[in-house]
N, CA, C and O atoms as a MOPAC input file, in Angstrom:
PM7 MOZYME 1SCF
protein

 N   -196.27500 1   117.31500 1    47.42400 1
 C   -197.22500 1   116.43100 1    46.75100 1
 C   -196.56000 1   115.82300 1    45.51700 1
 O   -195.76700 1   116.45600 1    44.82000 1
 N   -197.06000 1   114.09800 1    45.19900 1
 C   -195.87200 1   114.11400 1    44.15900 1
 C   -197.80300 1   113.64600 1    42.99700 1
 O   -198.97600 1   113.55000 1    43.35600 1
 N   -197.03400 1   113.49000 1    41.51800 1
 C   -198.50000 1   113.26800 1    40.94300 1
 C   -199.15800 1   111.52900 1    40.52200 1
 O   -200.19300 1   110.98800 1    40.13400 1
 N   -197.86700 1   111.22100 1    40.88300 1
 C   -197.92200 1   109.66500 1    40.76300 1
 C   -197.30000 1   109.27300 1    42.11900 1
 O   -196.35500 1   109.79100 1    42.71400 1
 N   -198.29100 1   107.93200 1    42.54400 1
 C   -197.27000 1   107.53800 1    43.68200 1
 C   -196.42600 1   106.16000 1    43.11900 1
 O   -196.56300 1   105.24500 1    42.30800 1
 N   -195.34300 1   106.72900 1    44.24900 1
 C   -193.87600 1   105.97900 1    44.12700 1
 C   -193.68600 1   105.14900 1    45.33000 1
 O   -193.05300 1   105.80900 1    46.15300 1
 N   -193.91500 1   104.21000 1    45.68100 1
 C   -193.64800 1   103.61000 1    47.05800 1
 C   -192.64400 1   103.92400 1    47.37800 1
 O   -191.72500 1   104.20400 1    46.60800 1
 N   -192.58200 1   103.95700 1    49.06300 1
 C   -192.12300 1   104.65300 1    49.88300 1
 C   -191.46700 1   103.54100 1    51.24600 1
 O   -192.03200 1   104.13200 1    52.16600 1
 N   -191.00500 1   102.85200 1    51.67200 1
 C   -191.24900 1   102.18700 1    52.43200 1
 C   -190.58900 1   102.45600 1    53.95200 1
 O   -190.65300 1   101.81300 1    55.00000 1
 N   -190.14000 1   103.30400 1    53.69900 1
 C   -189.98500 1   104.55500 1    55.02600 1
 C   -190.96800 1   105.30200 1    55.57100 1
 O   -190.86500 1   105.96300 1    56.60500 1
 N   -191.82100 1   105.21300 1    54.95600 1
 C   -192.60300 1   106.21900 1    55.17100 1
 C   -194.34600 1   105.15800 1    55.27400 1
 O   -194.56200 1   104.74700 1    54.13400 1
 N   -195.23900 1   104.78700 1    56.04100 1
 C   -195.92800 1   103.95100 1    56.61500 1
 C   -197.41700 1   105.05200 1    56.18500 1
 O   -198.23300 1   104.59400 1    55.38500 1
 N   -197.56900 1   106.00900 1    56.58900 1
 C   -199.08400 1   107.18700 1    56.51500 1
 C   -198.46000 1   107.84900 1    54.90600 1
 O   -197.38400 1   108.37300 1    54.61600 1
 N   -199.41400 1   107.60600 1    54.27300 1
 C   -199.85100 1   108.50300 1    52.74000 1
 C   -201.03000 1   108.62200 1    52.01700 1
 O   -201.38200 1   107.98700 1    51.02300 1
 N   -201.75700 1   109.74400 1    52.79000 1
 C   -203.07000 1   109.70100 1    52.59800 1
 C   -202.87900 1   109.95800 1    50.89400 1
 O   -201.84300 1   110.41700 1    50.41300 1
 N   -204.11900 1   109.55900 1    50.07300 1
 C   -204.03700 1   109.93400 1    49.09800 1
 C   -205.51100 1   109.60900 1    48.52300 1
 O   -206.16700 1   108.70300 1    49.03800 1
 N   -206.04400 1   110.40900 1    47.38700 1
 C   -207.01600 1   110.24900 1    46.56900 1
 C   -206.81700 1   109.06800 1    44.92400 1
 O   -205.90900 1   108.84000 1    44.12400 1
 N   -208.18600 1   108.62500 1    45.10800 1
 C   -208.23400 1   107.51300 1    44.17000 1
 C   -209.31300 1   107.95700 1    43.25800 1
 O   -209.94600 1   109.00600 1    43.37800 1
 N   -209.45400 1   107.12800 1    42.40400 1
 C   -210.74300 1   107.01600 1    41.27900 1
 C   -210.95400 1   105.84600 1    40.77300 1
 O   -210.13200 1   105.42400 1    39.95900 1
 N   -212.04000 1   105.08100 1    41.10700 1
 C   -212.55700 1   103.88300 1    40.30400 1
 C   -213.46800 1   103.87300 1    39.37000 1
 O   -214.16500 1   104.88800 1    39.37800 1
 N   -213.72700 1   103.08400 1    38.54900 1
 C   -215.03600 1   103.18000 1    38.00900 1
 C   -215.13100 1   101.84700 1    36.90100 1
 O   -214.16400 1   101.09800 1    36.76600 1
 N   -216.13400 1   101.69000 1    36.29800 1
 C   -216.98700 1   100.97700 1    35.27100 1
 C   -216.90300 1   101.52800 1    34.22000 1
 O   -217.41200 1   102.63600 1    34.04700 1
 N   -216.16500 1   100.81000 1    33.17000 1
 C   -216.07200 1   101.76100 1    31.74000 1
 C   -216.48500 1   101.05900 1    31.12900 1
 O   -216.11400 1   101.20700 1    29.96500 1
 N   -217.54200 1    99.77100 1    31.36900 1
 C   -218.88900 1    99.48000 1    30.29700 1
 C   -219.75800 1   100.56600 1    30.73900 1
 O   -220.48300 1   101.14300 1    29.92900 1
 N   -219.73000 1   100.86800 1    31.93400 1
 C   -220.92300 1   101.31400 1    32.61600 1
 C   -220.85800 1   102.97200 1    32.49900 1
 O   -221.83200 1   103.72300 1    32.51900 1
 N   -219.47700 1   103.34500 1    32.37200 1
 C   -219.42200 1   104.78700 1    32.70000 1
 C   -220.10600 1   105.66600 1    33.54100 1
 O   -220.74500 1   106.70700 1    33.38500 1
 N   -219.50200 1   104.29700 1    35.32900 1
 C   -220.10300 1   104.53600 1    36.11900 1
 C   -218.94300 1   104.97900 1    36.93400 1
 O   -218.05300 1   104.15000 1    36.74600 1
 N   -218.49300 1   106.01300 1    37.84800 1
 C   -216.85300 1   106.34000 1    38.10500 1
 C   -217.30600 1   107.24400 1    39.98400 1
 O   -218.12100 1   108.12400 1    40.26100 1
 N   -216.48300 1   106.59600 1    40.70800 1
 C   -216.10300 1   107.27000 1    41.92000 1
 C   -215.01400 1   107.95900 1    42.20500 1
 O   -213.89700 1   107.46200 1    42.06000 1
 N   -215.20300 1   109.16500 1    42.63600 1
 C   -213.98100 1   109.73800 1    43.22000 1
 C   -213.93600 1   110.16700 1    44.93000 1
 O   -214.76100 1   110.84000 1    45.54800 1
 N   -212.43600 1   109.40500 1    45.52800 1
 C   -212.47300 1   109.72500 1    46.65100 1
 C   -211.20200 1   109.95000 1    47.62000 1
 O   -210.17200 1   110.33600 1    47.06700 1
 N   -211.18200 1   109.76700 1    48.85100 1
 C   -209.41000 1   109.72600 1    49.27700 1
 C   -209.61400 1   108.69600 1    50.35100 1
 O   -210.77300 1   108.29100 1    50.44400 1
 N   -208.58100 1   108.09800 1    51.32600 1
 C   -208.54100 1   107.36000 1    52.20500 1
 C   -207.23500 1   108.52400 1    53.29000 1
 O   -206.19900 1   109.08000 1    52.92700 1
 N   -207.84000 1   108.49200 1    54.47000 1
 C   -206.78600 1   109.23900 1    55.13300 1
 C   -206.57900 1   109.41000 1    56.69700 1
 O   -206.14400 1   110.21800 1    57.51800 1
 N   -207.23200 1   107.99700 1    56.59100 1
 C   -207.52600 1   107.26600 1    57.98100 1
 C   -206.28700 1   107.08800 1    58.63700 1
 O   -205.30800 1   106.80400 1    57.94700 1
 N   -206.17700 1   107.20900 1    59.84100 1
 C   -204.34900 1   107.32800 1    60.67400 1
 C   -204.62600 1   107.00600 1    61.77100 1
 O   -203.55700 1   106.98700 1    62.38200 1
 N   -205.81500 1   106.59400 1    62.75200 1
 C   -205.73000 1   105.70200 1    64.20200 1
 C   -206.08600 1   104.51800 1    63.91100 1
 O   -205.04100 1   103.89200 1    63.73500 1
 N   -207.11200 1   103.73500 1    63.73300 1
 C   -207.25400 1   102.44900 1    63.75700 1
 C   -206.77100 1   101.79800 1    62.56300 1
 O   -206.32100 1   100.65900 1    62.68800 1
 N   -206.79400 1   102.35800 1    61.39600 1
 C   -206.29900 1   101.84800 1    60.22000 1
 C   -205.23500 1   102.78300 1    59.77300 1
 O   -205.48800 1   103.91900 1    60.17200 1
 N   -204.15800 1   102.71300 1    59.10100 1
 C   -203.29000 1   103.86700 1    58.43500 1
 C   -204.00300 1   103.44700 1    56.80900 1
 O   -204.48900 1   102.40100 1    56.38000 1
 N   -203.80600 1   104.68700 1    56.24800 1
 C   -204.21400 1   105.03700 1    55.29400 1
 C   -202.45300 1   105.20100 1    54.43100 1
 O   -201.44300 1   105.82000 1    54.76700 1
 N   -202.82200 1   104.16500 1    53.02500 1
 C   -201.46200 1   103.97000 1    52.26500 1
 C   -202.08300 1   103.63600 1    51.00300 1
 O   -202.96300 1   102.77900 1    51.08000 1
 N   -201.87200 1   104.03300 1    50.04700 1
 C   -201.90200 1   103.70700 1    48.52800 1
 C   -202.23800 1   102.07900 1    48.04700 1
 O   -202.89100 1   101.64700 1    47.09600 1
 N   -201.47400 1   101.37300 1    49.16900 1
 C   -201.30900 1    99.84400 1    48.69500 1
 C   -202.87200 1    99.69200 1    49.28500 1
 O   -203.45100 1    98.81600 1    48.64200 1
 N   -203.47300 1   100.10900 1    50.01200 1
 C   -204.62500 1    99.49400 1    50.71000 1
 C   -205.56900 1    99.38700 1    49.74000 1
 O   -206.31200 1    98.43300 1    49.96900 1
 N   -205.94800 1   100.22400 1    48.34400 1
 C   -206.54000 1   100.84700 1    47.85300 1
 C   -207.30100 1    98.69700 1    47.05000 1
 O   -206.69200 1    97.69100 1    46.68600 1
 N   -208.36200 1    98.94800 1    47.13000 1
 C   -208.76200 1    97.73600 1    46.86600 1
 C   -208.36700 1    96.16300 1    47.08600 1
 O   -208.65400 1    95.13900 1    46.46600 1
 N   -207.52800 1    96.44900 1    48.32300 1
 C   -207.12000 1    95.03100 1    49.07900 1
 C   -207.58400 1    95.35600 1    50.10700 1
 O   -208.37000 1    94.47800 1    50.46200 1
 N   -207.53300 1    96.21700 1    50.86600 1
 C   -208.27500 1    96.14200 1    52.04800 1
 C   -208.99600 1    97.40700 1    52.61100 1
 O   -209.52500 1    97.50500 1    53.71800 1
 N   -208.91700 1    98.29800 1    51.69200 1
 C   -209.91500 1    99.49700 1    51.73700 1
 C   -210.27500 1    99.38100 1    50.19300 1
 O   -209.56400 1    99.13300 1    49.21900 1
 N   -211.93000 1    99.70800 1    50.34300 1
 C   -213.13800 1    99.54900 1    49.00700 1
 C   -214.04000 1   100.53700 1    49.33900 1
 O   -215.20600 1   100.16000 1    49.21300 1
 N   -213.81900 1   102.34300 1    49.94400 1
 C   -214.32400 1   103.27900 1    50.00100 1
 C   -215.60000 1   102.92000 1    51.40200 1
 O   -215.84600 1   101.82300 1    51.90400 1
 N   -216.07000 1   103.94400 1    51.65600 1
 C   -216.43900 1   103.90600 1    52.62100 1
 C   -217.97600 1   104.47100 1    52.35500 1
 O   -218.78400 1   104.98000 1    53.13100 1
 N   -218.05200 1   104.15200 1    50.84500 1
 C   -219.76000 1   104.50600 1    50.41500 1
 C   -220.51600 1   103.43800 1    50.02600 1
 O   -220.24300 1   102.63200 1    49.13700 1
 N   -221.42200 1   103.46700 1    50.68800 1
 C   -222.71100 1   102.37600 1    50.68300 1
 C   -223.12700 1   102.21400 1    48.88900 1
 O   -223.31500 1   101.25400 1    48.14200 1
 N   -223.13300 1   103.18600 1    48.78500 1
 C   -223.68100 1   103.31000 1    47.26700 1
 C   -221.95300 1   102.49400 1    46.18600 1
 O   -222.05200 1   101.27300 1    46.30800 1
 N   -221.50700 1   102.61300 1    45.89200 1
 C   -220.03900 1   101.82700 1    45.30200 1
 C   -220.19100 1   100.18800 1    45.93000 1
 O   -219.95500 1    99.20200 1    45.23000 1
 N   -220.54000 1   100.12800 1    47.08300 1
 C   -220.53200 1    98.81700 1    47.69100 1
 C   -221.38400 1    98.29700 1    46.93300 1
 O   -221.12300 1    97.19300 1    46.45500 1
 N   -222.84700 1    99.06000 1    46.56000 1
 C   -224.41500 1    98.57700 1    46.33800 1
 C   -223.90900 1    97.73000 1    44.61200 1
 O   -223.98000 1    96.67200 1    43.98700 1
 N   -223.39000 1    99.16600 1    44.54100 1
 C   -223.03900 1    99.18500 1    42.76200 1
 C   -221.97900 1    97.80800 1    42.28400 1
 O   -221.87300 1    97.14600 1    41.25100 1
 N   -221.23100 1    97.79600 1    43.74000 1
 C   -219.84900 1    96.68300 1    43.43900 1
 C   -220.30700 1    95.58300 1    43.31300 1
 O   -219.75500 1    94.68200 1    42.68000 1
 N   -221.66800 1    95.47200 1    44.05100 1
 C   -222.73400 1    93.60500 1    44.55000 1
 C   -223.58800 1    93.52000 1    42.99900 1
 O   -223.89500 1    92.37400 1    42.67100 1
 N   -223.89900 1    94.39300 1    42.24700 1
 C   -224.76000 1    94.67600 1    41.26800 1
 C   -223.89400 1    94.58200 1    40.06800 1
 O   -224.28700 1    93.91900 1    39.10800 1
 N   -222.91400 1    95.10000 1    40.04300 1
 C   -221.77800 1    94.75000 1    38.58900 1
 C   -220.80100 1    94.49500 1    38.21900 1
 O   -220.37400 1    94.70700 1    37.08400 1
 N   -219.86200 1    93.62600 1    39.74200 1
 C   -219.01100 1    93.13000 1    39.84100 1
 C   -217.79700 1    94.29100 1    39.82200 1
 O   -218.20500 1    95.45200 1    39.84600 1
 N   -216.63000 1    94.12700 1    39.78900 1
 C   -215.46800 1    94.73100 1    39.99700 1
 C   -214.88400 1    96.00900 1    39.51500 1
 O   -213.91700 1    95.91300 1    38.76000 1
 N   -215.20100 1    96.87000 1    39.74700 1
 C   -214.26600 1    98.08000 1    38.75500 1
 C   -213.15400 1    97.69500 1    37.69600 1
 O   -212.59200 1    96.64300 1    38.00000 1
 N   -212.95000 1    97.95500 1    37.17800 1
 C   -212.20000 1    97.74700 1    35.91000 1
 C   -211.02900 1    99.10300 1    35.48800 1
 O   -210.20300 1    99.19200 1    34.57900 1
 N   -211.54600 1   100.36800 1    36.98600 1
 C   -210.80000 1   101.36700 1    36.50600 1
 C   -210.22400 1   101.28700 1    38.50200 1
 O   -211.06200 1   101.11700 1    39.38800 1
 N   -208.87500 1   101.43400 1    38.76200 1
 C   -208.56100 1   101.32000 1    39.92300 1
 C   -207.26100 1   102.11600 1    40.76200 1
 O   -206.33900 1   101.49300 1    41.28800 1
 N   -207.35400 1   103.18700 1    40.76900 1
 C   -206.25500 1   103.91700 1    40.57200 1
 C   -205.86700 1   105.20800 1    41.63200 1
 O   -206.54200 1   106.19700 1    41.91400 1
 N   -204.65200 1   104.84000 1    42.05300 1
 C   -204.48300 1   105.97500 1    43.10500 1
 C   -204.05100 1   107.37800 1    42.02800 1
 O   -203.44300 1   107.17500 1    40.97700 1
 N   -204.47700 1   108.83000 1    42.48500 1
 C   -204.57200 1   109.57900 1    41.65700 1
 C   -202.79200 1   110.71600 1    42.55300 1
 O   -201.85800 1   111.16300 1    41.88700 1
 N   -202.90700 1   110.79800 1    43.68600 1
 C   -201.92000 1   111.48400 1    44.04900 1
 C   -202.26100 1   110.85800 1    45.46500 1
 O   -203.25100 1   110.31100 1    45.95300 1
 N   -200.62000 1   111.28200 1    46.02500 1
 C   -200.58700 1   111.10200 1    47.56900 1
 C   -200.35000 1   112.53100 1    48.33900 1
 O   -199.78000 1   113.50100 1    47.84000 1
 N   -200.80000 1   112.47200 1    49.40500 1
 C   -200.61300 1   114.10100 1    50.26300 1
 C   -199.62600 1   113.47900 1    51.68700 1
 O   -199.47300 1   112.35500 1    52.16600 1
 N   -198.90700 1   115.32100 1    52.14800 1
 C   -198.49800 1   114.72400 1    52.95200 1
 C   -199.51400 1   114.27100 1    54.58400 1
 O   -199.21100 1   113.47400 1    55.47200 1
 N   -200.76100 1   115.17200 1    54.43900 1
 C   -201.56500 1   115.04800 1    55.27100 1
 C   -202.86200 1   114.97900 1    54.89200 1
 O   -203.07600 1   115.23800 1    53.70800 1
 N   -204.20500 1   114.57400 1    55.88700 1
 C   -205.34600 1   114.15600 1    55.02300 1
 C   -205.79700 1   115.54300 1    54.98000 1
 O   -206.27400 1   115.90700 1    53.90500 1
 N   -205.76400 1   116.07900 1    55.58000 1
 C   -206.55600 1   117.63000 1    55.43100 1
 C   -206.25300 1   118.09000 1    53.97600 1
 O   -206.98400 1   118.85500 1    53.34800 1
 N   -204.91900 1   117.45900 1    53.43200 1
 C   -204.68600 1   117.65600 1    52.12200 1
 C   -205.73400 1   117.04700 1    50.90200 1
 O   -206.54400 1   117.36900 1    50.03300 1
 N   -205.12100 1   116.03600 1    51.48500 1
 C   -206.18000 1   114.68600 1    50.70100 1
 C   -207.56100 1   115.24800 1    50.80500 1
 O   -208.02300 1   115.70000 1    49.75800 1
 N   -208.27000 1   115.29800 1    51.82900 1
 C   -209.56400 1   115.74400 1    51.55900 1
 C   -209.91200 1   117.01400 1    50.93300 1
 O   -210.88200 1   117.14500 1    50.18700 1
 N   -208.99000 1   118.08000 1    51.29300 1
 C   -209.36600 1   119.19700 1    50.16500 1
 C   -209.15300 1   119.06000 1    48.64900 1
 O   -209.89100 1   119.64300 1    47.85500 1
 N   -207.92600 1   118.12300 1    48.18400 1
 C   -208.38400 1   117.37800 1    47.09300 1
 C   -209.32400 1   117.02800 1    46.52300 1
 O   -209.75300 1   117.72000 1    45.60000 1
 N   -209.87200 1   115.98400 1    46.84300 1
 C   -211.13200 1   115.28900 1    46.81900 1
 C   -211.94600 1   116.44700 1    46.98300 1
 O   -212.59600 1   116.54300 1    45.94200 1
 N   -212.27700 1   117.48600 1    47.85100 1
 C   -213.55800 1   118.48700 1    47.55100 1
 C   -213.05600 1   119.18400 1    46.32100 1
 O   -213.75500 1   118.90500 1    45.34700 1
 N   -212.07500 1   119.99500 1    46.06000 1
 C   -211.98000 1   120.42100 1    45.14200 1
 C   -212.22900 1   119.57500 1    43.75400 1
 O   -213.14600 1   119.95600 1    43.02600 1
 N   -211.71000 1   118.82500 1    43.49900 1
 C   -211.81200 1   117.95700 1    42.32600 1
 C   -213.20100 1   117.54000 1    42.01000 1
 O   -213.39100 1   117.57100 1    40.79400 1
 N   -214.31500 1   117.13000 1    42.74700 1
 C   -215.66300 1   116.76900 1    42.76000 1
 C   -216.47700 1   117.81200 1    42.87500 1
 O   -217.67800 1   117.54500 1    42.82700 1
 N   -216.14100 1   119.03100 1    43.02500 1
 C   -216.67600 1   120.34700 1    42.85500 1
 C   -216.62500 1   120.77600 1    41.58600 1
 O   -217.58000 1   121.07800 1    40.87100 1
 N   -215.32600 1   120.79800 1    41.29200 1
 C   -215.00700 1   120.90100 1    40.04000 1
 C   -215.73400 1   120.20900 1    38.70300 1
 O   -215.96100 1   120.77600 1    37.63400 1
 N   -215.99500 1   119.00500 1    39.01400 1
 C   -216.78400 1   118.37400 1    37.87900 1
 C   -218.26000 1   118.22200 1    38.67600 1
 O   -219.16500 1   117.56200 1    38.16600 1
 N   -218.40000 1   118.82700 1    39.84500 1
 C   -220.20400 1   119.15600 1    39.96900 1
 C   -220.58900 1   116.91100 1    40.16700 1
 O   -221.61900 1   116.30300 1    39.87500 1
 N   -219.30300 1   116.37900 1    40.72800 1
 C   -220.00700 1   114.88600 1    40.62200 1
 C   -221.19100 1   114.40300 1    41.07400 1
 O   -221.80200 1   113.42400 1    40.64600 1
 N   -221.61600 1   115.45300 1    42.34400 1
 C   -222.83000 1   114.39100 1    42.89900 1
 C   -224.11600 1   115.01200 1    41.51600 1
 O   -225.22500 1   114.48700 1    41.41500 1
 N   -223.77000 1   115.86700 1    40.83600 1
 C   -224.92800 1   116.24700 1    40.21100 1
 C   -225.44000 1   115.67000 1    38.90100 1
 O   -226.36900 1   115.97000 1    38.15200 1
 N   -224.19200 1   114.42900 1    38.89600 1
 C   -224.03900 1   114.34800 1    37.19300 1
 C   -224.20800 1   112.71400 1    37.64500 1
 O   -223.76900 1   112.32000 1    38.72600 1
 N   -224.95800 1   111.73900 1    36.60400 1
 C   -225.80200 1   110.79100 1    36.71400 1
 C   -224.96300 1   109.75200 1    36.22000 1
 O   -225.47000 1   108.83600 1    35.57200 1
 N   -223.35100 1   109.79500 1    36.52100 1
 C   -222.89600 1   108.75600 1    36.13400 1
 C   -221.61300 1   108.46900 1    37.22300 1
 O   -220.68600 1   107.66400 1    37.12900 1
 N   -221.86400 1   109.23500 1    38.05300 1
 C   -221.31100 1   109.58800 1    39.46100 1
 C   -221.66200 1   108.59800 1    40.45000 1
 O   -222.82300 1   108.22200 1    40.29000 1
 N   -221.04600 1   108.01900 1    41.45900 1
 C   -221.57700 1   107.29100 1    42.35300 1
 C   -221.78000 1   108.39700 1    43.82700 1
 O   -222.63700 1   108.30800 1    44.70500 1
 N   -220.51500 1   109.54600 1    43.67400 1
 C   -220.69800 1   110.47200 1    44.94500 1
 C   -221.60700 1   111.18500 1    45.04500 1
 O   -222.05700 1   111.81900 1    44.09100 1
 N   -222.15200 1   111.24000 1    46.43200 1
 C   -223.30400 1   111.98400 1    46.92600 1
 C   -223.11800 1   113.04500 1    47.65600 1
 O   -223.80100 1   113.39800 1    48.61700 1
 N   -222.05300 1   113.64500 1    47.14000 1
 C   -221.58500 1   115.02700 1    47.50200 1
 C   -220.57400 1   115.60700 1    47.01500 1
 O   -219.79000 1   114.74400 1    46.62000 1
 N   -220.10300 1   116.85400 1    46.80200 1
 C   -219.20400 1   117.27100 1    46.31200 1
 C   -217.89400 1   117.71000 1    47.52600 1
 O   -216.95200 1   118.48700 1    47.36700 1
 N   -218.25300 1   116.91800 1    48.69200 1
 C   -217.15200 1   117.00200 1    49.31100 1
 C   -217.63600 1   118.39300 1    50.64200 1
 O   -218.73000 1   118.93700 1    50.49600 1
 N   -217.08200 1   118.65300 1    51.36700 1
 C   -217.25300 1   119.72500 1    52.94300 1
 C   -218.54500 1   119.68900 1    53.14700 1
 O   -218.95900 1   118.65600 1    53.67400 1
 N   -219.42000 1   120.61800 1    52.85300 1
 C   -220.93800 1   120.81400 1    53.75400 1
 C   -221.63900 1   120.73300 1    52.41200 1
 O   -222.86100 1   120.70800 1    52.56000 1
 N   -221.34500 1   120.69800 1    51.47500 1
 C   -222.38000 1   120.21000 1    49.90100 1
 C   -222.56200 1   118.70300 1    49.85500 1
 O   -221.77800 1   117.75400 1    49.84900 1
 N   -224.09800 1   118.85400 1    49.82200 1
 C   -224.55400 1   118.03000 1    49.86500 1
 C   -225.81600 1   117.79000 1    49.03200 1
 O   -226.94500 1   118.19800 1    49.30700 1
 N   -225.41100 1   116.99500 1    47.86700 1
 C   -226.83600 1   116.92200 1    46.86700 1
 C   -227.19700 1   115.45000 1    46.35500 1
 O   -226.29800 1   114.60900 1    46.35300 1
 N   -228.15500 1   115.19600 1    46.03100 1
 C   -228.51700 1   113.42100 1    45.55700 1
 C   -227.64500 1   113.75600 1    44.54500 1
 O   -227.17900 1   114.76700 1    44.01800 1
 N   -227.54500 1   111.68100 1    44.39200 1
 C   -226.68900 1   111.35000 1    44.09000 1
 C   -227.07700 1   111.05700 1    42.47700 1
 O   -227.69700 1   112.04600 1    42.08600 1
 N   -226.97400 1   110.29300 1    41.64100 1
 C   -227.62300 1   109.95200 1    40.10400 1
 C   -227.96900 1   109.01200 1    40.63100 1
 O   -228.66600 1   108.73500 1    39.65500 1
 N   -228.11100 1   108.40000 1    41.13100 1
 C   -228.35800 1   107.03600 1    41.23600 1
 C   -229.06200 1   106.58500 1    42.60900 1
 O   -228.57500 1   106.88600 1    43.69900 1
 N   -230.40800 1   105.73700 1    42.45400 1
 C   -231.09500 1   105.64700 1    43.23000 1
 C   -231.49600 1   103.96800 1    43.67200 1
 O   -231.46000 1   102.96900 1    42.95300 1
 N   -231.83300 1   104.07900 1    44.94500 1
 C   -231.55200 1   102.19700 1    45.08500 1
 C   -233.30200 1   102.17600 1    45.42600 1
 O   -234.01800 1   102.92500 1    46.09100 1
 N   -233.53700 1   101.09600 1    44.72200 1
 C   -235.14500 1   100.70600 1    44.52400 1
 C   -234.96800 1    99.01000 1    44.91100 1
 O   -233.87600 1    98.44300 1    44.88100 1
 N   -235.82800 1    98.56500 1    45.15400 1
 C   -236.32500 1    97.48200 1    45.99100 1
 C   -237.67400 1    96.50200 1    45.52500 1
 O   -238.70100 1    97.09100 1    45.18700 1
 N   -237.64900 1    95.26300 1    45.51900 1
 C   -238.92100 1    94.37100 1    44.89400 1
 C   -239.44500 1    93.69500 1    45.95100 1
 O   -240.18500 1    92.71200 1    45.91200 1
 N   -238.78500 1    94.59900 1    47.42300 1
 C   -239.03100 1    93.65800 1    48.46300 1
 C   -238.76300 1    92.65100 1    49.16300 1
 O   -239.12700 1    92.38300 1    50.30800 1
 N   -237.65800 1    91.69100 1    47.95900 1
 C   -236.97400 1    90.82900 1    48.42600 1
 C   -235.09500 1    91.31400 1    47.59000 1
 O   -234.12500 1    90.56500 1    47.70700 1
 N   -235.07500 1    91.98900 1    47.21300 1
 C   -233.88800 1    92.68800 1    46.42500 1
 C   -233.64300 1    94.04300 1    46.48800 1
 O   -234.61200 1    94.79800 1    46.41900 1
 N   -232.44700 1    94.52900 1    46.61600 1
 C   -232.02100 1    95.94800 1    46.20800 1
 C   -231.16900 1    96.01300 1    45.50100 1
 O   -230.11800 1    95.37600 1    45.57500 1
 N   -231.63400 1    97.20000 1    44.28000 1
 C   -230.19900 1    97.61500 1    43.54000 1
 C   -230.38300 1    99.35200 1    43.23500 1
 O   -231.32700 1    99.92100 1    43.78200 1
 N   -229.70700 1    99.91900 1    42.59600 1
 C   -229.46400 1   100.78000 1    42.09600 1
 C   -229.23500 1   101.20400 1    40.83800 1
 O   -228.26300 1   100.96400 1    40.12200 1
 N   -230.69100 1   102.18200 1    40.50200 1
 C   -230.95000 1   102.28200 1    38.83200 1
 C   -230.09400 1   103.42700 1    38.69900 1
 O   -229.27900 1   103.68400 1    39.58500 1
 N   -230.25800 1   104.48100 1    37.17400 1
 C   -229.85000 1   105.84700 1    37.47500 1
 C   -230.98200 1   106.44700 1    37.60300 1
 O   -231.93700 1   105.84000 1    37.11800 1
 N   -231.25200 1   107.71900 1    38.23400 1
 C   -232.09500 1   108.66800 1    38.78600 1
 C   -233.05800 1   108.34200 1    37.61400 1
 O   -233.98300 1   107.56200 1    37.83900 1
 N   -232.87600 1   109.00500 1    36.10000 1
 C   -233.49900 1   109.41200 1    35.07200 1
 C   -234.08200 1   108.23900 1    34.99500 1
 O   -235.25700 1   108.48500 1    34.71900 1
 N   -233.86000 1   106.52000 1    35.12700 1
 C   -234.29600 1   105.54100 1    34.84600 1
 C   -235.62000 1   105.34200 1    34.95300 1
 O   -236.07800 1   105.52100 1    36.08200 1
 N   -236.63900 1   104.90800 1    33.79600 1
 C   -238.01300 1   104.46900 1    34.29400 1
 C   -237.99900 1   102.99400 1    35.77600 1
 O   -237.13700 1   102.12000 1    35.69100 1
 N   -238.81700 1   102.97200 1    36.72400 1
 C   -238.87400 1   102.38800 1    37.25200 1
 C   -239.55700 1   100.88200 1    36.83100 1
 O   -240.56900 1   100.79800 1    36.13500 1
 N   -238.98500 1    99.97200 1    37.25600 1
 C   -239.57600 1    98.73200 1    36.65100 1
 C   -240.53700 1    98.36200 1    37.05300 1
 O   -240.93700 1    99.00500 1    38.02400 1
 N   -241.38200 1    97.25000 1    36.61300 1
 C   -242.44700 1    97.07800 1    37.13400 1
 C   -242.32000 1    95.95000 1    38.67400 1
 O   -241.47400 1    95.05600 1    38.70900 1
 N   -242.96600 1    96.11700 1    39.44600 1
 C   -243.25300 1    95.79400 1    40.97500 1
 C   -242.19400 1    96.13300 1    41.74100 1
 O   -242.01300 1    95.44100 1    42.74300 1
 N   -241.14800 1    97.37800 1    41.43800 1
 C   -239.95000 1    97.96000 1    42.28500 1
 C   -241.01000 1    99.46000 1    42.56700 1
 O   -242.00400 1   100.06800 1    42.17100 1
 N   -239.83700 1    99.44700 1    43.61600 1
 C   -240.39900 1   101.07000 1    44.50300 1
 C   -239.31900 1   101.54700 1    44.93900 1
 O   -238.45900 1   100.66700 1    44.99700 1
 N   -238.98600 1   102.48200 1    45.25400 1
 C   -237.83500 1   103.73200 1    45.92500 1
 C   -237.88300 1   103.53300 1    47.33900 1
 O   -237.20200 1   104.23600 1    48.08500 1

């Protein structure tokens, strides 16, 4: 495992974990990419052509425009790596539990809401934080 990645160009598969986030918002995702049949999974993909694979970051991305924090965190040599990464690390800081988190889990079979909840006016959706009073003529 190295702690920074170094391109490689021998080497085509490098699963690895990232972290984005909103630092007006101190709104932050953590995750890995480690996809190897239809897509290979590589560091460079990381916001050119992979943008996570959570509905909620997508919701958040249409609602406040671009991350501002964008960053591959390490590469593994395999995803089983990468993903125990990613569980460990989001366990570790308890992310799905903490309200400035976009993950809705802490990774393997844990599974808890997320901070952040997407409410609707019927003709719109976005996503407040949990604690947020609800506005007037929105619903959950």
């Amino acid at each position: 495992m190295r702690n920074i990645y170094q391109p490689d160009s021998g080497v085509d598969y490098h699963p690895y974990t990232y972290i984005i986030g909103w630092r007006k918002h101190n709104v932050w995702y953590f995750g890995s990419e480690s996809a190897s049949i239809t897509k290979i999974a590589h560091p460079n993909n990381l916001w050119v052509t992979y943008f996570t694979s959570s509905e909620l970051v997508a919701k958040y991305r249409k609602d406040h425009g671009e991350p501002d924090v964008v960053k591959v965190v390490r590469t593994y040599l395999s995803a089983d790596e990468a993903r125990a990464a990613e569980s460990y690390y989001l366990t570790r800081i308890n992310a799905a539990c903490r309200a400035n988190w976009l993950n809705q889990h802490n990774g393997s079979d844990r599974f808890h809401t997320a901070g952040f909840r997407l409410i609707t006016d019927g003709t719109e959706e976005r996503m407040i934080p949990s604690n947020s009073p609800l506005p007037d003529g929105w619903k959950y």
